[in-house]
MIFI-926837 format. One record per atom (N, C-alpha, C): residue number from 1; atom name; y, x, z. Coordinates in Angstrom, 1 decimal. Layout:
<atoms>
nr,atom,v,u,w
NUM,CA,Y,X,Z
...
</atoms>
This chain:
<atoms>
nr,atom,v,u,w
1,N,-1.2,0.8,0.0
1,CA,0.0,0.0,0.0
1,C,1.2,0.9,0.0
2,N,1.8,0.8,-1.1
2,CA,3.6,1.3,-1.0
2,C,4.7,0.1,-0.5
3,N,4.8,0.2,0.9
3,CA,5.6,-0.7,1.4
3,C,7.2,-0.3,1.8
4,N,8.2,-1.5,1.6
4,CA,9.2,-1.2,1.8
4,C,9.4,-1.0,3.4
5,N,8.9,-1.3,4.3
5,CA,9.3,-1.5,5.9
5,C,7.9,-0.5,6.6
6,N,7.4,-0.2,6.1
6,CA,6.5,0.8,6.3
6,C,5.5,0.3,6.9
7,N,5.4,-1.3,6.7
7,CA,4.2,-2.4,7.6
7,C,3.3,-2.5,6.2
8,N,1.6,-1.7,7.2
8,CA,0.5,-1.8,6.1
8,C,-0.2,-3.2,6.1
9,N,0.3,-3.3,4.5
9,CA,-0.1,-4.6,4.2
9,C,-1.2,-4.5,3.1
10,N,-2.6,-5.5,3.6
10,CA,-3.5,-5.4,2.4
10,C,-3.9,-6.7,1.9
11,N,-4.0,-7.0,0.9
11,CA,-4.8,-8.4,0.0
11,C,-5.4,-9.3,0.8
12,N,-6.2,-8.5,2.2
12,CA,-7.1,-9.0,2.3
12,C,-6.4,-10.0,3.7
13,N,-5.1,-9.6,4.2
13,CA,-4.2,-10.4,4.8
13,C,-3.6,-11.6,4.7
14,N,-3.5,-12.1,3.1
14,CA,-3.5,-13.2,3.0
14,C,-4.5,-14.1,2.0
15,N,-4.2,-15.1,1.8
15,CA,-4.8,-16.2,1.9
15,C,-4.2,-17.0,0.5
16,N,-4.6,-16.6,-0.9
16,CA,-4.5,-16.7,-2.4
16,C,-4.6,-18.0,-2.2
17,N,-3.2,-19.0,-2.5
17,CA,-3.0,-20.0,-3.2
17,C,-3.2,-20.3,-4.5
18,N,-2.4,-21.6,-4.8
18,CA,-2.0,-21.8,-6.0
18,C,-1.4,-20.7,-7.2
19,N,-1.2,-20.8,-8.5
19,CA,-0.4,-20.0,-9.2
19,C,0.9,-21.0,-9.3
20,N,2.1,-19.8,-9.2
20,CA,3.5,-20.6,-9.2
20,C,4.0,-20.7,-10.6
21,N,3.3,-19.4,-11.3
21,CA,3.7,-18.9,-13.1
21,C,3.0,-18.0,-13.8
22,N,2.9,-17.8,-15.2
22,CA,2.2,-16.6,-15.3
22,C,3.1,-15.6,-16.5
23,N,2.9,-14.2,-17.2
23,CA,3.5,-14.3,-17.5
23,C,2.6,-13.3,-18.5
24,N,3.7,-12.3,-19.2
24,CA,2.5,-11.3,-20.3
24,C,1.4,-10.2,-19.3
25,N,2.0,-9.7,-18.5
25,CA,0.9,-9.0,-17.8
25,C,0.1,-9.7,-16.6
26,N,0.3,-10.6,-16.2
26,CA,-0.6,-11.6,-15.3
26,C,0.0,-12.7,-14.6
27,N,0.1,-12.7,-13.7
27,CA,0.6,-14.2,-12.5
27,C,1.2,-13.9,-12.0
28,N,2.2,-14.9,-11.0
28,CA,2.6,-15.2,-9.7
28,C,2.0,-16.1,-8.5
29,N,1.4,-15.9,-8.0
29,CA,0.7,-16.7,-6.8
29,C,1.3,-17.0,-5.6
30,N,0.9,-18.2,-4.9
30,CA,1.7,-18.2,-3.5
30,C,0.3,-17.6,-2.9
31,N,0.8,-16.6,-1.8
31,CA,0.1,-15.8,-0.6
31,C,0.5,-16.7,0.9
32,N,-0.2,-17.1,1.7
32,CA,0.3,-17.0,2.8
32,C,-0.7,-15.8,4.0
33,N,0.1,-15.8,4.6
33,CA,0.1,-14.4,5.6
33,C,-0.8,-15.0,6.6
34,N,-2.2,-14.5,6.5
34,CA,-3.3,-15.2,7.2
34,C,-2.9,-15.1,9.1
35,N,-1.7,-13.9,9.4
35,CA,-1.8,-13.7,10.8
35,C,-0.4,-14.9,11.3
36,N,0.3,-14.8,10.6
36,CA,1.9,-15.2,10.7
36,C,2.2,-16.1,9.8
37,N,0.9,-16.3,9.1
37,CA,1.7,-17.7,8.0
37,C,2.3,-18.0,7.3
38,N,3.5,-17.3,7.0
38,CA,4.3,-17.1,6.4
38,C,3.9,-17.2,5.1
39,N,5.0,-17.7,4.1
39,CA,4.6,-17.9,2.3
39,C,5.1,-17.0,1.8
40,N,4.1,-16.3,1.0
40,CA,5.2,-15.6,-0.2
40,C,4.5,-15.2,-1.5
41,N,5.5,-14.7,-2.5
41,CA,5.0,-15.3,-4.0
41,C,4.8,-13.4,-4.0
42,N,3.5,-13.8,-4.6
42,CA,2.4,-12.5,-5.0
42,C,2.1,-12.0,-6.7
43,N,3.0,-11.4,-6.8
43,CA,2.9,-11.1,-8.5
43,C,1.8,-9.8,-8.6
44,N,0.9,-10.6,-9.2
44,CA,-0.7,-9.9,-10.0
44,C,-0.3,-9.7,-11.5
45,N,-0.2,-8.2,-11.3
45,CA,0.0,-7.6,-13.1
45,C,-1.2,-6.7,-13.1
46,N,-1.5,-7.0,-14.5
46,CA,-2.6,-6.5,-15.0
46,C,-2.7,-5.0,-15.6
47,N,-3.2,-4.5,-14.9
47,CA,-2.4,-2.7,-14.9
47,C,-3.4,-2.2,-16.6
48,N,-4.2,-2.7,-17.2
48,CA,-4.7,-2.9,-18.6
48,C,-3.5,-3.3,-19.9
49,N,-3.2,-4.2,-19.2
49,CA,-2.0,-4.9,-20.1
49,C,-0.8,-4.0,-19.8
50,N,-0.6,-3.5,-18.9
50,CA,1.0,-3.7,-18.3
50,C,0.5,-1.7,-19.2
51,N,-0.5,-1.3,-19.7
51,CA,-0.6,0.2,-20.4
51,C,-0.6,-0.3,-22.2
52,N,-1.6,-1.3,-22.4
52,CA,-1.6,-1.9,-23.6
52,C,-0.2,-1.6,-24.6
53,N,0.8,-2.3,-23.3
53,CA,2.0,-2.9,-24.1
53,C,3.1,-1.9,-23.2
54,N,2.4,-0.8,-23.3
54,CA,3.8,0.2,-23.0
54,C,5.0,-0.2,-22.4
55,N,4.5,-0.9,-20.8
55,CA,5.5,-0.9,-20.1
55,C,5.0,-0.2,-18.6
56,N,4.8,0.8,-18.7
56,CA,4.2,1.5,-17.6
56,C,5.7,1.7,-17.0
57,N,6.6,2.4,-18.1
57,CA,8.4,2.7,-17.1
57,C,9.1,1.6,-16.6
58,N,8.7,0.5,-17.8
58,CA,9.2,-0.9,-17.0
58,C,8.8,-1.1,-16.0
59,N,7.7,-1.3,-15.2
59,CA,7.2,-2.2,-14.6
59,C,7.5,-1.2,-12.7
60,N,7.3,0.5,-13.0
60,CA,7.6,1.5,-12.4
60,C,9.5,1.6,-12.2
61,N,10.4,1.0,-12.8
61,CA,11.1,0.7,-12.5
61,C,11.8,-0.7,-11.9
62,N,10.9,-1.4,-12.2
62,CA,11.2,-2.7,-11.6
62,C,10.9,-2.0,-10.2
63,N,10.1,-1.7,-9.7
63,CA,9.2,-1.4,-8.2
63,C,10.2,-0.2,-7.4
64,N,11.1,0.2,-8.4
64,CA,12.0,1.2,-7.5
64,C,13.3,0.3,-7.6
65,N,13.5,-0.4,-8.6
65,CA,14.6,-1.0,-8.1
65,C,14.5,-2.3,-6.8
66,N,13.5,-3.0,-7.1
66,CA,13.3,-3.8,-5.9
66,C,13.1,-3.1,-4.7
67,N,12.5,-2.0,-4.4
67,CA,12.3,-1.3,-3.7
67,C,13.4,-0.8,-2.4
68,N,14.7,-0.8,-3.5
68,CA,16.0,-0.3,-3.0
68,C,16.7,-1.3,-2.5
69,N,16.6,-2.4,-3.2
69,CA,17.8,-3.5,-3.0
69,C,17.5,-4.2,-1.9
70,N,18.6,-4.7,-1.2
70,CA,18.9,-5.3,-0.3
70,C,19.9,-6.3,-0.3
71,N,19.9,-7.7,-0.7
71,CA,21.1,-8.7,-0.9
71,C,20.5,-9.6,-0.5
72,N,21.3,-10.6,-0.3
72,CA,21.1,-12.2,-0.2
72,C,20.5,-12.7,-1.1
73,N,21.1,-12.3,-2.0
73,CA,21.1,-13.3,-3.3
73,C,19.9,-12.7,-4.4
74,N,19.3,-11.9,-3.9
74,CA,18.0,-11.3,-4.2
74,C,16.8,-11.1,-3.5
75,N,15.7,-11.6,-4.4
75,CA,14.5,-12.1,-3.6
75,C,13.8,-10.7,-3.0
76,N,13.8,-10.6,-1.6
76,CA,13.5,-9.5,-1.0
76,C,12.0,-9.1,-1.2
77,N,12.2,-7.6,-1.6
77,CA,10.9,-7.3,-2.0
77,C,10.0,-6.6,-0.5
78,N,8.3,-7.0,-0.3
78,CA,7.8,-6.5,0.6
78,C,7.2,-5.6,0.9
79,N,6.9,-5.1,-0.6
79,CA,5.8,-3.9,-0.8
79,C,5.0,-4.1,-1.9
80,N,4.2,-3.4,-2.1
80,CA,3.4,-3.1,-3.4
80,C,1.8,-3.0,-3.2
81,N,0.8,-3.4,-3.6
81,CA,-0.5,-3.1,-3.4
81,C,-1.3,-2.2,-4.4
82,N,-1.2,-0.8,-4.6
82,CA,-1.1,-0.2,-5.6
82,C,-2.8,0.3,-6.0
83,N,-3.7,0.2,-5.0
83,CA,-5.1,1.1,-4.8
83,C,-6.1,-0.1,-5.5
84,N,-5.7,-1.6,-6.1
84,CA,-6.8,-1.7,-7.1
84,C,-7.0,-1.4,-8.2
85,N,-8.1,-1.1,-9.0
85,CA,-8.5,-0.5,-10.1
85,C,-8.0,-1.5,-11.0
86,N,-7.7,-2.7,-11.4
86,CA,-7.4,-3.4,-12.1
86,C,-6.1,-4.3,-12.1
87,N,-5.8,-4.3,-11.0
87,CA,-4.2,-5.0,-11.0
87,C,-3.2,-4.3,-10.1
88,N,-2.4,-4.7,-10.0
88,CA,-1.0,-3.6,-9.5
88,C,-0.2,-5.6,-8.4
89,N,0.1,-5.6,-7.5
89,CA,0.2,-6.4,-6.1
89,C,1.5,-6.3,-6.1
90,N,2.7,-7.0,-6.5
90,CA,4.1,-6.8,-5.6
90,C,4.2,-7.9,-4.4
91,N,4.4,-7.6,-3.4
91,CA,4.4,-8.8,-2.1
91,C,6.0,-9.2,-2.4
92,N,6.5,-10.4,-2.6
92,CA,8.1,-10.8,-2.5
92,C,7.7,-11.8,-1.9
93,N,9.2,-12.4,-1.1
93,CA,9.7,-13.2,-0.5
93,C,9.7,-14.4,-1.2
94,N,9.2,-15.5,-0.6
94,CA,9.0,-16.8,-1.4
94,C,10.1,-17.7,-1.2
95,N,10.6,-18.0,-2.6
95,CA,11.8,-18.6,-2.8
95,C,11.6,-20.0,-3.5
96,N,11.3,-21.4,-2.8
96,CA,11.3,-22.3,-3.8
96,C,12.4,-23.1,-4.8
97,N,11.9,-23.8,-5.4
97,CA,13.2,-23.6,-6.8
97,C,12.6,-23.4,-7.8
98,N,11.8,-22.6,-8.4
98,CA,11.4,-21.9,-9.4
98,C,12.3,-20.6,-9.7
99,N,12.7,-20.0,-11.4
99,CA,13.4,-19.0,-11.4
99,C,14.8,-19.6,-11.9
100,N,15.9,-19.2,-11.4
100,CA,16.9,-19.5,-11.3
100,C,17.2,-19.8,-12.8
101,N,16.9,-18.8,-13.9
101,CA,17.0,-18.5,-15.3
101,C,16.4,-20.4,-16.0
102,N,15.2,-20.2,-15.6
102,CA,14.7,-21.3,-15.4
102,C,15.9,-22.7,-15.7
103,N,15.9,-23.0,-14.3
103,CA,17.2,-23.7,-13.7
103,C,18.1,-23.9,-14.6
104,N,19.1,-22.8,-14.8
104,CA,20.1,-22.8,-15.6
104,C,19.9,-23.2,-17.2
105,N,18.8,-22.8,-17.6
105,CA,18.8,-22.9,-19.2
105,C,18.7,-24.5,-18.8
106,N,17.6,-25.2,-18.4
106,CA,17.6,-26.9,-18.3
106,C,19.3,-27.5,-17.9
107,N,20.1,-26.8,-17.0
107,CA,21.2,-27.7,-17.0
107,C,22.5,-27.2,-17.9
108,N,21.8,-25.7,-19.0
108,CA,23.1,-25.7,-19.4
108,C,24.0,-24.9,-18.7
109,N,24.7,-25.3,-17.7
109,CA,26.0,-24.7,-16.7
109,C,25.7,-25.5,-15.9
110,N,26.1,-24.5,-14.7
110,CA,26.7,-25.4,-13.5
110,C,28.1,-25.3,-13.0
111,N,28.1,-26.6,-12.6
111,CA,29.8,-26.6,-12.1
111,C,30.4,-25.5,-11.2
112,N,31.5,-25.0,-11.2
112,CA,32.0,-23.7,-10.3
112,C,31.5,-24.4,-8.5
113,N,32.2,-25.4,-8.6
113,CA,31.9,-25.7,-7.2
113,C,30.3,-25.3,-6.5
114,N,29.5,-25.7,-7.4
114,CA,27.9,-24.9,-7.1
114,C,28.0,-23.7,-7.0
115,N,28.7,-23.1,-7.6
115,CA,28.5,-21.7,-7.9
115,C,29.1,-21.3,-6.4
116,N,29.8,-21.9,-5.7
116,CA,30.5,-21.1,-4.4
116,C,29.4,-20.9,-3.6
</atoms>
């Protein structure tokens, strides 16, 4: 586990829900935290695919930039599950809603006053 808070987190901790979405290198799943319960959305990328389609620096930079950030207004990253042979684990913070991108394309715009 490459964790942000230095808390060893393994697979085997939570408790594989539903899938929230999927995408070109695999899913997002809701996890809850089998000790603490807690929900959070579990992206399974397919470390086959994620080589196939030559995004090894993407996907390695996604995991350093989440790694680093810290805002509100971005979905906090938890750590990484990096030691299976076939998929690659990011633990995030579960945000319901769906993806904001999502969201917006269906309304178009939102009014400023949302936006505050």
């Amino acid at each position: 586990m490459v964790e942000k808070d230095k808390e060893k987190i393994k697979l085997s901790d939570f408790d594989i829900l539903e899938t929230l979405g999927t995408g070109s290198f695999g899913r997002v799943r809701l996890g809850r935290h089998k000790k603490n319960k807690k929900i959070y959305a579990i992206k399974i990328l397919k470390k086959c695919e994620i080589i196939r389609l030559k995004q090894v620096d993407h996907i390695h930079s996604e995991f350093q930039i989440l790694n680093q950030l810290n805002h509100p207004f971005i979905v906090e990253f938890k750590g990484a599950l990096t030691n299976d042979p076939k998929y690659l684990y990011f633990i995030l913070e579960f945000v319901p809603g769906g993806e904001l991108f999502t969201v917006l394309r269906t309304a178009g715009s939102f009014p400023e006053d949302q936006c505050k």
